[in-house]
TORPA-4810 file (N, C-alpha, C, O; in nm, 3 decimals):
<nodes>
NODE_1_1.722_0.446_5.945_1.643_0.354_6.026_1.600_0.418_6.158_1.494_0.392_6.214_X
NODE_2_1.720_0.530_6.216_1.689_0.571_6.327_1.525_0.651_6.340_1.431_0.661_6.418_X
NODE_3_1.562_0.688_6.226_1.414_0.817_6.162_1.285_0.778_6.195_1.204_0.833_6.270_X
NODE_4_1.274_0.646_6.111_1.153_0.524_6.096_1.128_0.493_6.250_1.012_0.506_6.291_X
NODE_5_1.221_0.456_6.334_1.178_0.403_6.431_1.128_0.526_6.538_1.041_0.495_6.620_X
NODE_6_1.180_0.660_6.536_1.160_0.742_6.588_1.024_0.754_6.599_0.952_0.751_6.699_X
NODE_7_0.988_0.775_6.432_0.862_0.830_6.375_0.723_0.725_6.453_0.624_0.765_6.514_X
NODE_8_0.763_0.585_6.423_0.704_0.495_6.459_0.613_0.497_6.624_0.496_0.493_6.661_X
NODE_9_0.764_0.507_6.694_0.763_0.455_6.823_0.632_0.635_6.870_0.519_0.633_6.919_X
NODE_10_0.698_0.732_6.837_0.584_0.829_6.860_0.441_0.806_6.814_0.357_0.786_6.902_X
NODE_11_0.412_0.808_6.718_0.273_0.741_6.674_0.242_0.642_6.732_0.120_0.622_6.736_X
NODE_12_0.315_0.557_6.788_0.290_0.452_6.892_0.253_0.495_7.012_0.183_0.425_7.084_X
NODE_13_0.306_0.650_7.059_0.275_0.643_7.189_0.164_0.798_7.209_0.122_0.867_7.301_X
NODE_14_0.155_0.792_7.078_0.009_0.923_7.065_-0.095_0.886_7.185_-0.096_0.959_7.284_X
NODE_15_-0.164_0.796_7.179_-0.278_0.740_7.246_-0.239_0.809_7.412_-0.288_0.903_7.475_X
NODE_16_-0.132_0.711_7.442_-0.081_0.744_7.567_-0.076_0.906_7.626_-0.120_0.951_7.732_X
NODE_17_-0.020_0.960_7.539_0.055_1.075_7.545_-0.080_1.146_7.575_-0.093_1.192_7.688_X
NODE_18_-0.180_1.158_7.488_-0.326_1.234_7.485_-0.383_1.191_7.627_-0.411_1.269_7.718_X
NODE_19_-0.396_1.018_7.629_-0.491_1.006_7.759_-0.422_1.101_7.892_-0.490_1.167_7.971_X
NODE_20_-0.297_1.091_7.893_-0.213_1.177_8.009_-0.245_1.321_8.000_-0.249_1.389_8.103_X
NODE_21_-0.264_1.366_7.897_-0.298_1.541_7.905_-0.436_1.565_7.950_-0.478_1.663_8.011_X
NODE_22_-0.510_1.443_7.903_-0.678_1.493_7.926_-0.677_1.408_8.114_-0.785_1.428_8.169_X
NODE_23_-0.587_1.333_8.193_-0.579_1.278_8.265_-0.610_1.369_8.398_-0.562_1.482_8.402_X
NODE_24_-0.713_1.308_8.538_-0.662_1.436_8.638_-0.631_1.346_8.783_-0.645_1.227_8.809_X
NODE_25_-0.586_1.459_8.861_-0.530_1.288_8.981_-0.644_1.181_9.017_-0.640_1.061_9.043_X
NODE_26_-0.744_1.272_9.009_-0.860_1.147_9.035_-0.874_1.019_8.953_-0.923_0.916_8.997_X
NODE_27_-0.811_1.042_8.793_-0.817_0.938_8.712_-0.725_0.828_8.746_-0.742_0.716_8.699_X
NODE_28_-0.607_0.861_8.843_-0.503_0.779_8.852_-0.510_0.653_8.931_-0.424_0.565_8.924_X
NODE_29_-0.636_0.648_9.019_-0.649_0.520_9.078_-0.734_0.450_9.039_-0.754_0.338_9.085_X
NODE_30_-0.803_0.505_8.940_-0.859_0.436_8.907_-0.824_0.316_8.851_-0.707_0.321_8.814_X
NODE_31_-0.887_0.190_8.826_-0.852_0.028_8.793_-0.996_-0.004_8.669_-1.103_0.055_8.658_X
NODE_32_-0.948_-0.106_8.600_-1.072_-0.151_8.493_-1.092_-0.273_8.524_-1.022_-0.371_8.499_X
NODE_33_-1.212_-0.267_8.592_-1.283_-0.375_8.645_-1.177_-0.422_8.745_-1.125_-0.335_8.815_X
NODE_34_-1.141_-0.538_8.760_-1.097_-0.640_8.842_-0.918_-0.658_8.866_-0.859_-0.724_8.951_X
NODE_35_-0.852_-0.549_8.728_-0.678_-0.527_8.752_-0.663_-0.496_8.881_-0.737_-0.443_8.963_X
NODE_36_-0.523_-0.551_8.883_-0.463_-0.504_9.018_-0.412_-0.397_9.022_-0.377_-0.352_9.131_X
NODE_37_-0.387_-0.308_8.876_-0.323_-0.206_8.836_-0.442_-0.107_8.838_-0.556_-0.138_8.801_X
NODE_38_-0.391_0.061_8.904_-0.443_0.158_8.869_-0.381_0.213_8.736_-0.291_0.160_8.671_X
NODE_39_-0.438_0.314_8.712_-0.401_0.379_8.606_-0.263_0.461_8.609_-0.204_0.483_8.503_X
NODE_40_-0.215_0.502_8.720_-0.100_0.559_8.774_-0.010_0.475_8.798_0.100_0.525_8.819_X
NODE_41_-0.015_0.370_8.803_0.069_0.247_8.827_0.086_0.199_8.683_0.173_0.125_8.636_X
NODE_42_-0.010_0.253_8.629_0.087_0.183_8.452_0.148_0.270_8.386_0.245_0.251_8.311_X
NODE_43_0.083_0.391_8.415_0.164_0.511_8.358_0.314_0.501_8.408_0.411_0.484_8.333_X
NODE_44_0.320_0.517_8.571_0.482_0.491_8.585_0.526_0.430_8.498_0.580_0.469_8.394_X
NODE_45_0.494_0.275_8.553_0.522_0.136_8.487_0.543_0.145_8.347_0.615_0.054_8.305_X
NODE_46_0.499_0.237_8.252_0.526_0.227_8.122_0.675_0.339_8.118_0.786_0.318_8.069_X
NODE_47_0.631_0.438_8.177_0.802_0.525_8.173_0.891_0.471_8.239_0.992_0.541_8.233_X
NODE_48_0.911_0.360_8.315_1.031_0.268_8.366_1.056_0.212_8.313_1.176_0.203_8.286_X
NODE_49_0.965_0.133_8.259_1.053_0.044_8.172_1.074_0.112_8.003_1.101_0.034_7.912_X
NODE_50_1.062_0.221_7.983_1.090_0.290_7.864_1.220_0.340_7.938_1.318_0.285_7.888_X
NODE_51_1.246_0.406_8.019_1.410_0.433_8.079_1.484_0.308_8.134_1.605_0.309_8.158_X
NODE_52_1.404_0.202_8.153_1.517_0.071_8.172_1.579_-0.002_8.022_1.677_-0.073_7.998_X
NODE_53_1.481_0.050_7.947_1.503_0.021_7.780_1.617_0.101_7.740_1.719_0.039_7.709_X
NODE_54_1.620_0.236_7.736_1.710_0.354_7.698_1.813_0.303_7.731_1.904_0.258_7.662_X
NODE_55_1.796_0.310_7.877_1.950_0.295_7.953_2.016_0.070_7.918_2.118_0.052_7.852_X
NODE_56_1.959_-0.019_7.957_1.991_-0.105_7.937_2.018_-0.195_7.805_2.120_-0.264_7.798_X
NODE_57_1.904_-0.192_7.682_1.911_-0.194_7.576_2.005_-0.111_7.483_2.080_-0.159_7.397_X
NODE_58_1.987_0.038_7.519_2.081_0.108_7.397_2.184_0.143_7.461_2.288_0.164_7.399_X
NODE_59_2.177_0.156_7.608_2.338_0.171_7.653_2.360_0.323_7.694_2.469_0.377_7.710_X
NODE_60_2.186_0.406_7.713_2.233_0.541_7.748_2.283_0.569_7.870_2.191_0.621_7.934_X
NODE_61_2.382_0.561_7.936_2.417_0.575_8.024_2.378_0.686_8.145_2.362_0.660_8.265_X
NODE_62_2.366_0.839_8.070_2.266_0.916_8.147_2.149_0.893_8.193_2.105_0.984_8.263_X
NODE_63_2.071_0.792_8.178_1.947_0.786_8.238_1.948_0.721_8.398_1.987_0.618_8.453_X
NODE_64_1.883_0.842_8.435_1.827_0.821_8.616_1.694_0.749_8.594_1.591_0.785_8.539_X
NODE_65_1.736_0.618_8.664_1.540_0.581_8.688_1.623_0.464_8.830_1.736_0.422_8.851_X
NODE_66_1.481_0.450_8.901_1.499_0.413_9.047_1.354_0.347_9.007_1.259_0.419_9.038_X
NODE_67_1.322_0.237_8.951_1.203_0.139_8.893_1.127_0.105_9.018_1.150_-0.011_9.052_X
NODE_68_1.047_0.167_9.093_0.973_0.173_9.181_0.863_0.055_9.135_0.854_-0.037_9.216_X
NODE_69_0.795_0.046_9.041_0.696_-0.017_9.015_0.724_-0.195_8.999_0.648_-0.290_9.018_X
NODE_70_0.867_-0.188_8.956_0.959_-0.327_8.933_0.993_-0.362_9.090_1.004_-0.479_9.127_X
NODE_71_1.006_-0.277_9.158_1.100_-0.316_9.260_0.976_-0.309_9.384_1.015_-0.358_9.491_X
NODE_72_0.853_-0.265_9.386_0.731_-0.301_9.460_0.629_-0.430_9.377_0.538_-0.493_9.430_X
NODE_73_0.651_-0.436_9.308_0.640_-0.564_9.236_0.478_-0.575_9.232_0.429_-0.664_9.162_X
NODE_74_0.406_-0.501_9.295_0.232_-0.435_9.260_0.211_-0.303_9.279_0.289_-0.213_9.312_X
NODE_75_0.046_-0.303_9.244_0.048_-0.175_9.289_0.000_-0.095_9.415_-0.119_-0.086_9.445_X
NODE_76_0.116_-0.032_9.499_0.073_-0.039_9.616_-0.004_0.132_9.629_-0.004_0.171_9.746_X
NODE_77_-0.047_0.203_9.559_-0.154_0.301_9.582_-0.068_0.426_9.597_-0.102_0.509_9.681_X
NODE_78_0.052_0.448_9.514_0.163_0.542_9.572_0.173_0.674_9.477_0.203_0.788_9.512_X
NODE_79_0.129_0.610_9.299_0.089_0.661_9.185_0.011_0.787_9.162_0.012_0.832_9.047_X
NODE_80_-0.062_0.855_9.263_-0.107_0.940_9.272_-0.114_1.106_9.216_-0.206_1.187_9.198_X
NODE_81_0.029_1.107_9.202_0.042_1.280_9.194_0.045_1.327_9.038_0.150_1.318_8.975_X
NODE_82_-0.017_1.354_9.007_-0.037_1.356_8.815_0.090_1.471_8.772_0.118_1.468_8.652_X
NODE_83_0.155_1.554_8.842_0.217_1.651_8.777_0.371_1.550_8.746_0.437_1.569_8.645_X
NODE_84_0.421_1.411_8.884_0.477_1.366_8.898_0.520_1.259_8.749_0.626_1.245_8.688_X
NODE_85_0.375_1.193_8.730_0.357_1.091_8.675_0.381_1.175_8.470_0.441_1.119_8.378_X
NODE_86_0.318_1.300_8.465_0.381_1.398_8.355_0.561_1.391_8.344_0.648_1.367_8.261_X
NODE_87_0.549_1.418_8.445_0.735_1.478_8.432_0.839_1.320_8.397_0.946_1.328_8.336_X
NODE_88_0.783_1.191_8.446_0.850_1.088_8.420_0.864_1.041_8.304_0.960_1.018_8.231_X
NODE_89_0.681_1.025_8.294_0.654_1.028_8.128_0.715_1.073_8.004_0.716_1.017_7.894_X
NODE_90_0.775_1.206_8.046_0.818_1.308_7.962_0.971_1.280_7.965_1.038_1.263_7.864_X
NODE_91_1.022_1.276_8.103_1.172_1.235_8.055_1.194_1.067_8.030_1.312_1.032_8.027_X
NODE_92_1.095_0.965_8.012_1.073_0.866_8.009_1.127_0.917_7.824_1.236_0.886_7.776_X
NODE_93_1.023_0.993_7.752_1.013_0.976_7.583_1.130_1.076_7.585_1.147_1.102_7.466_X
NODE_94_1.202_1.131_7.643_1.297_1.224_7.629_1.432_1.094_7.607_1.497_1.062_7.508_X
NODE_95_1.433_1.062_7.698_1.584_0.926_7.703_1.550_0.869_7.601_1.631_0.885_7.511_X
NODE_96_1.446_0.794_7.570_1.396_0.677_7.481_1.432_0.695_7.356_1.509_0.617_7.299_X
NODE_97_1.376_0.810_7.295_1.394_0.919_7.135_1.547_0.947_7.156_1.595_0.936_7.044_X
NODE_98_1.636_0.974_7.234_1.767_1.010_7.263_1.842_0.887_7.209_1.930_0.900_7.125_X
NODE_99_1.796_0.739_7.273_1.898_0.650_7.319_1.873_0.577_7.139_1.968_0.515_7.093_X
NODE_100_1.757_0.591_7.060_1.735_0.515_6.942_1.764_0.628_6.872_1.840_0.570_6.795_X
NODE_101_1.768_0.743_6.834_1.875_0.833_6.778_2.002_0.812_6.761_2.058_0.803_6.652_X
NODE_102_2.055_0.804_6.877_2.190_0.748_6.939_2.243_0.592_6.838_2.337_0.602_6.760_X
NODE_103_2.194_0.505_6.849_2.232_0.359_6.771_2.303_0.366_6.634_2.268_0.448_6.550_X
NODE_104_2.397_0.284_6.615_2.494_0.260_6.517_2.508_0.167_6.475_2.562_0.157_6.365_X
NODE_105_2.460_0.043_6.555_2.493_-0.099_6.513_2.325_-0.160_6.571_2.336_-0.184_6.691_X
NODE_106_2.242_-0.177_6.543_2.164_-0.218_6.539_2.148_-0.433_6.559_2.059_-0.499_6.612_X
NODE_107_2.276_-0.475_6.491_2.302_-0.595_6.477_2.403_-0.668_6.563_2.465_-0.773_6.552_X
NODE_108_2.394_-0.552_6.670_2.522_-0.567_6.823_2.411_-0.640_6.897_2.294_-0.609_6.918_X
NODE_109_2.497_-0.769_6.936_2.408_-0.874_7.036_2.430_-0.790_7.181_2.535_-0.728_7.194_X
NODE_110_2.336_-0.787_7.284_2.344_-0.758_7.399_2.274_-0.848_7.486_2.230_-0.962_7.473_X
NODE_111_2.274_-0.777_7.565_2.229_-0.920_7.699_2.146_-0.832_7.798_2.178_-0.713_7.801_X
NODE_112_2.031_-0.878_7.892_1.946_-0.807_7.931_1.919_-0.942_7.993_1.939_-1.047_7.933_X
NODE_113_1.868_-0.932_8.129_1.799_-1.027_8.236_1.657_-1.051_8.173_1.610_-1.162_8.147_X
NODE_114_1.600_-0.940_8.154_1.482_-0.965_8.058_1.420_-1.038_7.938_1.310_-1.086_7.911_X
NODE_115_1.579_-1.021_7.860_1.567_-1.056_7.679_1.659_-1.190_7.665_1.640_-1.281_7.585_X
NODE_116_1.747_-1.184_7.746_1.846_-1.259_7.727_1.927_-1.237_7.605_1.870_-1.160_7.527_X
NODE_117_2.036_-1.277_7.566_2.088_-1.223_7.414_2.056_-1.198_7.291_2.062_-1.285_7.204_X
NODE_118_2.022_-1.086_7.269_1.943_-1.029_7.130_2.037_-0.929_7.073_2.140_-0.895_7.130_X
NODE_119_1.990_-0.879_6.944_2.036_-0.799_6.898_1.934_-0.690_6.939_1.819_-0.705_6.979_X
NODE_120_2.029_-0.540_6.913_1.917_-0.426_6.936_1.807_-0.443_6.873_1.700_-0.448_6.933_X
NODE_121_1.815_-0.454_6.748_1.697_-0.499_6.633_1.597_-0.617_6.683_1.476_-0.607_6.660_X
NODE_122_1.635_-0.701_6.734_1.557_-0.832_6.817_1.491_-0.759_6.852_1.382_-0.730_6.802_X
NODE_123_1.559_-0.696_6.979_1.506_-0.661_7.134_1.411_-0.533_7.123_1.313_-0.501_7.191_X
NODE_124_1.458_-0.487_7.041_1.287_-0.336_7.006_1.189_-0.445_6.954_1.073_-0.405_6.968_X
NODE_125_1.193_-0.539_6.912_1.052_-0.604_6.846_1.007_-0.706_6.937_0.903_-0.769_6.919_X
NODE_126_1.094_-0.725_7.045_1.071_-0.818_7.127_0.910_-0.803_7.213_0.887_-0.685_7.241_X
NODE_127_0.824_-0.879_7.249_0.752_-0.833_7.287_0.750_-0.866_7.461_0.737_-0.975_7.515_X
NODE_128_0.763_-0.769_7.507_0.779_-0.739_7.706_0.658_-0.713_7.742_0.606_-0.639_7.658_X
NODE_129_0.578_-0.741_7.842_0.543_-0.694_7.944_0.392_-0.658_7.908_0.379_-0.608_7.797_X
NODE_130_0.266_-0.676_7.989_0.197_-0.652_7.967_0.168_-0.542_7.842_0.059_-0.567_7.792_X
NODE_131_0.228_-0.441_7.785_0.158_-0.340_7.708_0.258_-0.351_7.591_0.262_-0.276_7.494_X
NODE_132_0.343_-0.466_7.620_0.450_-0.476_7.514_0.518_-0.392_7.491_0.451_-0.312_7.425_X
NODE_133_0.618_-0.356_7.505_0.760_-0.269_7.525_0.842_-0.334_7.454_0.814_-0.449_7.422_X
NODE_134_0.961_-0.275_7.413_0.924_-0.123_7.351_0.829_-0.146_7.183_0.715_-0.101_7.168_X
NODE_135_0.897_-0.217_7.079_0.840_-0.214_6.945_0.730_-0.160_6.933_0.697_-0.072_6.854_X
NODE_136_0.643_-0.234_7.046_0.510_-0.217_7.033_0.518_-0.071_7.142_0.419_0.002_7.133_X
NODE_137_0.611_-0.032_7.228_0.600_0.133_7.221_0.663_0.189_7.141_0.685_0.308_7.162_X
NODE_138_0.705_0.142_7.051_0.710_0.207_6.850_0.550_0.152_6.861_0.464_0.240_6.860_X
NODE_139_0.517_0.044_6.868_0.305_0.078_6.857_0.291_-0.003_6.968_0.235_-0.113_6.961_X
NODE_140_0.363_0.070_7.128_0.233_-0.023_7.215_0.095_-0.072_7.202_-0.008_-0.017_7.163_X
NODE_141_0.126_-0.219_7.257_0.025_-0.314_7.268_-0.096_-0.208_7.313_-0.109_-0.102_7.374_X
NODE_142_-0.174_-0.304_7.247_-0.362_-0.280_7.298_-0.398_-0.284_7.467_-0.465_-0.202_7.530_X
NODE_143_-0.334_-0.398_7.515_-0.331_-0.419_7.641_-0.366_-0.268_7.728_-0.480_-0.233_7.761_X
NODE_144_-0.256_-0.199_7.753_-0.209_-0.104_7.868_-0.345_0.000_7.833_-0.423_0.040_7.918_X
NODE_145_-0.352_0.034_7.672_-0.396_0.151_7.664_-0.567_0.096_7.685_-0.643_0.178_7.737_X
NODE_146_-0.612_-0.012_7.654_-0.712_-0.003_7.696_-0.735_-0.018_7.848_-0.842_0.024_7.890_X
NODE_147_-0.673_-0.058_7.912_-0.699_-0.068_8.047_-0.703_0.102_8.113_-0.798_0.155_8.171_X
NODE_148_-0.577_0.158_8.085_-0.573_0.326_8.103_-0.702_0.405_8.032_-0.767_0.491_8.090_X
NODE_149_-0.720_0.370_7.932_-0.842_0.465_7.866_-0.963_0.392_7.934_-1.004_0.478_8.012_X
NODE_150_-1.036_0.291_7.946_-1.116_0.238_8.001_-1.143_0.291_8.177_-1.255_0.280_8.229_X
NODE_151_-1.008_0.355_8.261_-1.000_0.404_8.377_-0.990_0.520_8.359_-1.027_0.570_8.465_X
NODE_152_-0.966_0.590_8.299_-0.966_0.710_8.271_-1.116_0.820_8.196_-1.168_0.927_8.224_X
NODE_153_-1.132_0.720_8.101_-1.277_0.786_8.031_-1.400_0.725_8.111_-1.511_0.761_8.073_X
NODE_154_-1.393_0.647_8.205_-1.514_0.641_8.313_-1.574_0.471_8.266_-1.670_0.421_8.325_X
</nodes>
């Protein structure tokens, strides 16, 4: 199961992964139309809460994240530095692929301020947050990526 979801959640996050390589800092403030969100502000925003997932959902305990985007609660124009917003990204799918590798009990209820009591299995299909996290980052939502590709491809 671990395999499937691995396989999944990457093909889920192809889109993402590409718009970030072809991405340059100028693309990052950019906004689509009328969001309050730049494009650098979701990019974080999507690798935080993919390391608040790792670490809170599966229980990886190694993961460092300091949820800047949760804890400024908009976007305050800070998103900027593209080599920055790479490296999070990257240890964002580094923990994530780690912590669902990692799983043994899939049918272990947990508890999350977010989810409230689910099973792991619930809570990956659960749908979070504007771009839908995580399942749907096994196939993030339509949401995020069109708003990012729409700011990004002009």
């Amino acid at each position: 199961m671990n395999t499937s979801l691995i396989a999944m959640w990457k093909e889920g996050r192809t889109r993402f992964t590409q718009l970030l390589d072809k991405s340059s800092e100028a693309d990052l403030v950019k906004k689509n139309g009328d969001s309050p969100n730049s494009a650098g502000f979701l990019i974080r925003h999507i690798a935080e809460v993919e390391l608040l997932f790792a670490k809170n959902v599966f229980g990886l305990s190694e993961v460092k994240i300091v949820a800047k985007t949760l804890i400024a609660g908009k976007d305050t124009g800070e998103w900027t530095n593209l080599a920055e917003q790479k490296e999070i990204a990257a240890y964002a799918a580094e923990m994530l692929e780690k912590a669902i590798s990692l799983q043994e009990n899939w049918e272990e209820v947990i508890e999350t301020k977010e989810f409230g009591k689910k099973t792991r299995a619930e809570a990956i299909g659960k749908d979070h947050h504007p771009y839908r996290l995580p399942c749907r980052s096994v196939g993030f939502g339509v949401e995020v990526w069109e708003v990012i590709f729409k700011s990004i491809s002009g």
